[in-house]
Structures are given as structure tokens and as C-alpha cells.
C-alpha positions in Angstrom: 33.3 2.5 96.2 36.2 0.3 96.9 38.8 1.3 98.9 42.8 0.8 98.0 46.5 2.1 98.4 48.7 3.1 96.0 52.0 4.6 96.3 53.0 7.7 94.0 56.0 9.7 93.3 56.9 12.9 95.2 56.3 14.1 92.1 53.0 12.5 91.0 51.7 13.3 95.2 52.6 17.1 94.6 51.0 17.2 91.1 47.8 15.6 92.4 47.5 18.0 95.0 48.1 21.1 93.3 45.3 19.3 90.7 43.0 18.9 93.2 43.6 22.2 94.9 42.8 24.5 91.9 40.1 22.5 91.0 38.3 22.3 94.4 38.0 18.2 94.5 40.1 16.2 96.7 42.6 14.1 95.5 41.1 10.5 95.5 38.8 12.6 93.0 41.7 13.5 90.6 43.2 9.5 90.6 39.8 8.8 89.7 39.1 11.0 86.8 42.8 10.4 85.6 41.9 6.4 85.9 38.6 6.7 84.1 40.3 9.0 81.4 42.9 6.1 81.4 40.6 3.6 80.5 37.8 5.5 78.5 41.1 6.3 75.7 42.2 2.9 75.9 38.6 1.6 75.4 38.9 -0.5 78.6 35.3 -0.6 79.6 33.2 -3.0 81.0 30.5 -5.0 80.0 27.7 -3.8 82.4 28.9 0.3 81.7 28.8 0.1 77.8 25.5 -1.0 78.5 24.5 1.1 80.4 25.6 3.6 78.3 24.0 1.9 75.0 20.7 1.9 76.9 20.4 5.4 77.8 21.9 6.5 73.8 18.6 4.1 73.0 15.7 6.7 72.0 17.4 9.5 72.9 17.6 11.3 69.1 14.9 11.7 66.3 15.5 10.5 62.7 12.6 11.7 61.7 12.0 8.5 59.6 9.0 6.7 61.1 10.5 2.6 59.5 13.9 3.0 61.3 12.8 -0.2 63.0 11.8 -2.3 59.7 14.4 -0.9 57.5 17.3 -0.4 59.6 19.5 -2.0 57.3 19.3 -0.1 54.0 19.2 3.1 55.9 22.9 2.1 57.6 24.1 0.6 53.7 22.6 3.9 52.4 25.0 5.9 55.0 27.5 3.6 54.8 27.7 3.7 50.9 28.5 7.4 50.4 
């Protein structure tokens, strides 16, 4: 992890505190998960984690079609064409 500063509101400190109270995390934990939401909606990823998450989507579900590999592409115009 890298370590920063930033400055918040009264408003924003008391918000993050009564966040992280009632949750049970600290605070740098809630200015995380609100950053990550942040940038997850905006689709502000990058490179290295949308691969990582590509690679472990990769195999994880069954089609239960044995030629996915050889005929990928009429299967995605066949669901594409509905």
C-alpha cells in the first residue's frame, strides 16, 4: 500500500467515522472502498486488474458445448442475433 494525505471536510471526517464505526473497519478502510466504488462505476480500471480479473472469469463456468473453442463465433452471432 501507498501511503498519502488528504484533507476532508468536518463533515466528510465525521461521516467517515461514524462509517467506519458501525461497520467495524477503520477509516482508511472506508476512503478505500468509497475510492474503489469511485472508480469501479466510472470504469476507471487498470490494465493489470481487468486482467486479472479476465483471467480468473477464464474457465470458471460450463457451457456445456464441448466446440466453444472452434466455433466461438457463431455461438456469440447466434446470441447476439436474438
Amino acid at each position: 500500500m501507498v501511503r498519502t494525505q488528504i484533507q476532508l471536510t468536518q463533515e466528510q471526517f465525521e461521516a467517515v467515522k461514524r462509517t467506519a464505526a458501525s461497520r467495524n473497519i477503520s477509516s482508511a478502510e472506508v476512503i478505500r472502498q468509497a475510492i474503489e466504488t469511485l472508480l469501479k462505476s466510472r470504469g476507471v480500471l487498470d490494465e493489470g486488474h481487468k486482467r486479472s480479473r479476465a483471467l480468473k472469469a477464464a474457465g470458471a463456468f460450463r457451457s456445456g458445448s464441448h466446440d466453444v473453442s472452434k466455433h466461438h463465433d457463431a455461438y456469440l452471432a447466434e446470441a447476439y442475433d436474438e
